[in-house]
C-alpha positions in Angstrom: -144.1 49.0 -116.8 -142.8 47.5 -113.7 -143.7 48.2 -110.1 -144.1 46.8 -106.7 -147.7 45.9 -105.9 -149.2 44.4 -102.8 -151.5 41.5 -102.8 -151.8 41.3 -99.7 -150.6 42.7 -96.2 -148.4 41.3 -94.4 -144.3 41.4 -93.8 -141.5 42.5 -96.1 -141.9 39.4 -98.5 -145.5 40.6 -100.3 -143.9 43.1 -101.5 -143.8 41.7 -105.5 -142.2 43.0 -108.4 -145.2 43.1 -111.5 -146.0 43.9 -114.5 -148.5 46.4 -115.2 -150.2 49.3 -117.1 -148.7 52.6 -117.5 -150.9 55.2 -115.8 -152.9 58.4 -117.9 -152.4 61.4 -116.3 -156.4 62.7 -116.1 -156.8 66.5 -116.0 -154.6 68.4 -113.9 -152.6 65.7 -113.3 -149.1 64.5 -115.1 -147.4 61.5 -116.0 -143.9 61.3 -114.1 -141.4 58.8 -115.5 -139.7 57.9 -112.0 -135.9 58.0 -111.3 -136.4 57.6 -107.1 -138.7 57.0 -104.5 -138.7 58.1 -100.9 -139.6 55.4 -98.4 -141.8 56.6 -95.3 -143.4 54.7 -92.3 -147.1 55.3 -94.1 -145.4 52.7 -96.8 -144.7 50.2 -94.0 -148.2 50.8 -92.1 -149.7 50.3 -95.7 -147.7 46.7 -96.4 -148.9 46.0 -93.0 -152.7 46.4 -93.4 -152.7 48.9 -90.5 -153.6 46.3 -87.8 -153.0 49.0 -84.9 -155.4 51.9 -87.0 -158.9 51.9 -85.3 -161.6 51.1 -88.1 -162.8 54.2 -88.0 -159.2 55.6 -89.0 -158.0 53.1 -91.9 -158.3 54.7 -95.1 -160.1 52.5 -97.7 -156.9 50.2 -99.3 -157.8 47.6 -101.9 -155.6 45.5 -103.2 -153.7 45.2 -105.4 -152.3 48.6 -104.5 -148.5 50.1 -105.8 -147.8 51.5 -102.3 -145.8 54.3 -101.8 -146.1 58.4 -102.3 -142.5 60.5 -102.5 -141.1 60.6 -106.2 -138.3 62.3 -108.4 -138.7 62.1 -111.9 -139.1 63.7 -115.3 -142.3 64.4 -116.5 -143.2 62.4 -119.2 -147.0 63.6 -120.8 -149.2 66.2 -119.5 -152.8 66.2 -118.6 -155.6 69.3 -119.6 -155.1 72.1 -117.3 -152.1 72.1 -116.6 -149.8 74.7 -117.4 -147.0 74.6 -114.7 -145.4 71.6 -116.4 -144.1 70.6 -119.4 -142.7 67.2 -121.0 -139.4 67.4 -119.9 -139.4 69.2 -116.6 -137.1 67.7 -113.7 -139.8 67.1 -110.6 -140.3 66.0 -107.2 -143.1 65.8 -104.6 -145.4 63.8 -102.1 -148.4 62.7 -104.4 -152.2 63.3 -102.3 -151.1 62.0 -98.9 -153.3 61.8 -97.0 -156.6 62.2 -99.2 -154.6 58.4 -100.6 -152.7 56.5 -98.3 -150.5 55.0 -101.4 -150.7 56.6 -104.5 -148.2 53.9 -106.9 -145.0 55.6 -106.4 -142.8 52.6 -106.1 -143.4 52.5 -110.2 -141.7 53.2 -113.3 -143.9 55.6 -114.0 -147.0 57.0 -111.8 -149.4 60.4 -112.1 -149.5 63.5 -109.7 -151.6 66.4 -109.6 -149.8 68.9 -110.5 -150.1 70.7 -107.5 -148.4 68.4 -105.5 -145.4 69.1 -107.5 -142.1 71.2 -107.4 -139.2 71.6 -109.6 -136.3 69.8 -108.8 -133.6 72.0 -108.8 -130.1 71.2 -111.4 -127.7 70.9 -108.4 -130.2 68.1 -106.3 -130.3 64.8 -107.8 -133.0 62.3 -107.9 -132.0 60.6 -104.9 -131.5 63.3 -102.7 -135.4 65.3 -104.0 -137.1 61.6 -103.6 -135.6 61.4 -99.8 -136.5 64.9 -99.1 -140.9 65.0 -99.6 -142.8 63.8 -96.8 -140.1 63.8 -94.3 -139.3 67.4 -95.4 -142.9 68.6 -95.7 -143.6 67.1 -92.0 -140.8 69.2 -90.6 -141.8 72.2 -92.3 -146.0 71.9 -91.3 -144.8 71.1 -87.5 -142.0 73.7 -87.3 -142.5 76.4 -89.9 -145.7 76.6 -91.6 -148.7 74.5 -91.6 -150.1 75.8 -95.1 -153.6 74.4 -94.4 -156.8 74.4 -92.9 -157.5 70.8 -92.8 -157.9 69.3 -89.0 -155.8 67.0 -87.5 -157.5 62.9 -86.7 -155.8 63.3 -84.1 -156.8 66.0 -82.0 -159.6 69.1 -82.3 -156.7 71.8 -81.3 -155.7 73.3 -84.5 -151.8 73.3 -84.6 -149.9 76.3 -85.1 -145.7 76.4 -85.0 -144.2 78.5 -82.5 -142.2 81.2 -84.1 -138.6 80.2 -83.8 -135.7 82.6 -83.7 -132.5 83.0 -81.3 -134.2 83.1 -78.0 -135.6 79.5 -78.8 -134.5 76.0 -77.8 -135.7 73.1 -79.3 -135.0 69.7 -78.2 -135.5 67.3 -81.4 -136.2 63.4 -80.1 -135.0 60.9 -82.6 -132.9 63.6 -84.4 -131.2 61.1 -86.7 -134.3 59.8 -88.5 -136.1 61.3 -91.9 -137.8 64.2 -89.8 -135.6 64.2 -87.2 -132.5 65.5 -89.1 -134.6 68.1 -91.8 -136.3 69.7 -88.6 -133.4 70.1 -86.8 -131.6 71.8 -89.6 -134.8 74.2 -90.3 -134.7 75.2 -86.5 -131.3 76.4 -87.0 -132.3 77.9 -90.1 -134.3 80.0 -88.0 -131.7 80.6 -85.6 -132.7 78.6 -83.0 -130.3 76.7 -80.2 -131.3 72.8 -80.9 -130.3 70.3 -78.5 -131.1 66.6 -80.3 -131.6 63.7 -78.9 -130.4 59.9 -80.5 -127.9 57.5 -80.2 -124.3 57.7 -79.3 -123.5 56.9 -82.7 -125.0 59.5 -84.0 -123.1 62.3 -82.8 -120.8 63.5 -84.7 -123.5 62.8 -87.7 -125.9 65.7 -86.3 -123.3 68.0 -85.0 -122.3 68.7 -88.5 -125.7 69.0 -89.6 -126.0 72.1 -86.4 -126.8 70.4 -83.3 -125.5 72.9 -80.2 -126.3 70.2 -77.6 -126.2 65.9 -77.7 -127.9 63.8 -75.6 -127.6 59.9 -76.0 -130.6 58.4 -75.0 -129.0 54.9 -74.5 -126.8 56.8 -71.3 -129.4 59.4 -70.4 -133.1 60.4 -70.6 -133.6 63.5 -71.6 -136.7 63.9 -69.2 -134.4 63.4 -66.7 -131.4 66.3 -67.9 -132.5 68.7 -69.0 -135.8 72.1 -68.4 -137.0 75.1 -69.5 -137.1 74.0 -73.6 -139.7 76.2 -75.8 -140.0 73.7 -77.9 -139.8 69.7 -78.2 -140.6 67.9 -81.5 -141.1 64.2 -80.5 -140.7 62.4 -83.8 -141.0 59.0 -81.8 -144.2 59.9 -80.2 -146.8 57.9 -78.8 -147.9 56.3 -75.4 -144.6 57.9 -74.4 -144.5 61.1 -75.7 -145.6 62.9 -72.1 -142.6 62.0 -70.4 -141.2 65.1 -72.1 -143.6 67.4 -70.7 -141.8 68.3 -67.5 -138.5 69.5 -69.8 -140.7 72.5 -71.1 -141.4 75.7 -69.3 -144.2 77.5 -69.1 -145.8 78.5 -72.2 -143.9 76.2 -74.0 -144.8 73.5 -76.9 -144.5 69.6 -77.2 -145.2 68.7 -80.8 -145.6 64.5 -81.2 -145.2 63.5 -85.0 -147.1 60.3 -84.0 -149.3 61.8 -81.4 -150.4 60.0 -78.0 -152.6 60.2 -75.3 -152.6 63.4 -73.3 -154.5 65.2 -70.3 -155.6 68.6 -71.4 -156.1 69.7 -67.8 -152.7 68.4 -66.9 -150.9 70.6 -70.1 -152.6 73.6 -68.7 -151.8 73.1 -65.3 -148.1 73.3 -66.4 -148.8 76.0 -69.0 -147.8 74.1 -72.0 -149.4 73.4 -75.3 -149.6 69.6 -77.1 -150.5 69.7 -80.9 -149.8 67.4 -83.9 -150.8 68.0 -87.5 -151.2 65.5 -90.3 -148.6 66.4 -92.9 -150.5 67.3 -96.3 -149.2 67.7 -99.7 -147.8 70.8 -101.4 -146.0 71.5 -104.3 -145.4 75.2 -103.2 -143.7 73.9 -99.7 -141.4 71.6 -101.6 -140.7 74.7 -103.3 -139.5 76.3 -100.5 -137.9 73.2 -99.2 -136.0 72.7 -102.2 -134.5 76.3 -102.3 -133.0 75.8 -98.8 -132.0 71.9 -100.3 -130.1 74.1 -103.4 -128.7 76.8 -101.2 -127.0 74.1 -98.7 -129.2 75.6 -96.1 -130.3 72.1 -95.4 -129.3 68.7 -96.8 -130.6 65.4 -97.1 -129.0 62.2 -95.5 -129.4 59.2 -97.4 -129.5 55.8 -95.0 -129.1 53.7 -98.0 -130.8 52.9 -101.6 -131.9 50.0 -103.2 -133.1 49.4 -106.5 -136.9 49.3 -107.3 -137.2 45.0 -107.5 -135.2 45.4 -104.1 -138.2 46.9 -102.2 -138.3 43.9 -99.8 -134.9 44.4 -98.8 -135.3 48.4 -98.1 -138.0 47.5 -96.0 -136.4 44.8 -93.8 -133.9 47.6 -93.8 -136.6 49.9 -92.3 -137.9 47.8 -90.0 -134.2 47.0 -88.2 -134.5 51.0 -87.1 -131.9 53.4 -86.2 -131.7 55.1 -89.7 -129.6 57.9 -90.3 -131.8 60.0 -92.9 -133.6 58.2 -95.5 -133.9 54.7 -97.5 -134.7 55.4 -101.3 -135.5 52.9 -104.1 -133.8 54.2 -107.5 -135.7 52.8 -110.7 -133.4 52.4 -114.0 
């Protein structure tokens, strides 16, 4: 089969387009011929080497690795023990992030545990279900429902989302990315009043995805213009993520997908809480995402595809930023 393997890390141009072996699926696991493949910042990190993850953080990479972990496909042979799947079946899902970093998705064909796995709905194509795993999944373990016990690296406070409903305003920072547009659609899902943040060009993009309020960070800051949120998923994060802290009210919740440093004396001084989460596979999330995906509750944006010997380009793509929604690789 073909795929995209790393020799080494480095930019954009290591990415290389090889021949290899088809995969086995082992027990509990199936084969997935691949249709699409989400791309996600762990993909770039990966290419990289992680040169900004402390040692004692990197997960054990050798190359030559297939990166990548968000697929749509058809299953094509089934493993022992599993019975949830048959050759045939339309699926989709983020395969063992984080337990693997990469797990060969950018592939013609790759294995999954089958509980990482959902059904990919009729009315959803390829694209769309590739696009929608991890960024999906993160939205739905900050916002919604962690679904696991594991701890974050991050922090020792165990997350748990703040129930959302009417009385609830959530500001969503970088609203137009992969996250950023699924989590501000589930907040209105739950009937909250979402005020996003991104660039002016932007706008009109997330007010017809829900947005009540706009804020163009390239005219104002919204540290600066706004107080009294419940809620503030930072899906820029970092060094920088505290500078939203004084736009919450007491008792409220900042929530950085790439979490920073913080003063835990300082967040109860102001009465607020700071907690990240890892975002972990799950077949039966997806699930649930993919209802909401078929319903029209929410919908995926797609930035822009590129076929599967094009995976240099889609990441020079990534790397220029200001995505609306998500870069997939289709495979023929």
């Amino acid at each position: 089969m073909k795929a995209i393997r790393l020799h080494e890390f480095g930019s954009p141009e290591v990415l290389r387009y090889d021949d290899v072996p088809v995969p086995v699926a082992a027990a509990g696991e199936v084969l997935i011929r691949v249709h699409a493949v989400g791309l996600n910042p762990p993909d770039f990190y990966a290419r990289e080497g992680m040169p900004d993850v402390p040692p004692e953080l990197k997960p054990p990479m050798e190359l030559p690795l297939i990166p990548g972990t968000d697929v749509s496909g058809v299953v094509a042979a089934v493993g022992t023990d599993v019975d949830a799947f048959a050759v045939g079946d339309e699926v989709f899902g983020m395969l063992r992030f984080p337990t693997v970093m990469q797990s060969g998705a950018y592939a013609e064909y790759v294995t999954a545990p089958a509980s990482d796995l959902a059904r990919k709905p009729a009315s959803v194509d390829h694209v769309q279900a590739a696009a929608l795993a991890m960024s999906g999944l993160t939205a739905w373990q900050f916002l919604i429902e962690l679904g696991h016990d594991q701890p974050s690296p991050f922090q020792k406070a165990e997350h748990r989302p703040m129930p959302l409903d009417s009385s609830k305003t959530v500001l969503v920072n970088g609203a137009a990315g992969g996250v950023g547009h699924l989590a501000l659609q589930l907040a209105k899902w739950k009937g909250a009043h979402v005020i996003a943040v991104a660039s002016g060009s932007h706008e009109t993009f997330l007010r017809n995805l829900g947005a009540d309020e706009y804020i163009d960070y390239t005219k104002d800051r919204p540290e600066d213009t706004v107080r009294d949120i419940d809620l503030v998923l930072d899906n820029v994060g970092g060094p920088r993520s505290r500078r939203f802290l004084p736009t919450l009210k007491r008792g409220g919740a900042l929530y950085p997908v790439y979490f920073g440093e913080f003063d835990e004396e300082e967040n109860a001084k102001l009465g607020v809480t700071v907690t990240a989460t890892q975002v972990r596979a799950s077949g039966a999330q997806l699930g649930e995402l993919a209802r909401l995906l078929e319903d029209g509750a929410i919908r995926v944006a797609i930035d822009s595809t590129f076929a599967l010997e094009d995976a240099p380009a889609a990441h020079k793509r990534a790397a220029g930023g200001h995505l609306r929604g998500k870069i997939v690789l289709t495979v023929a």
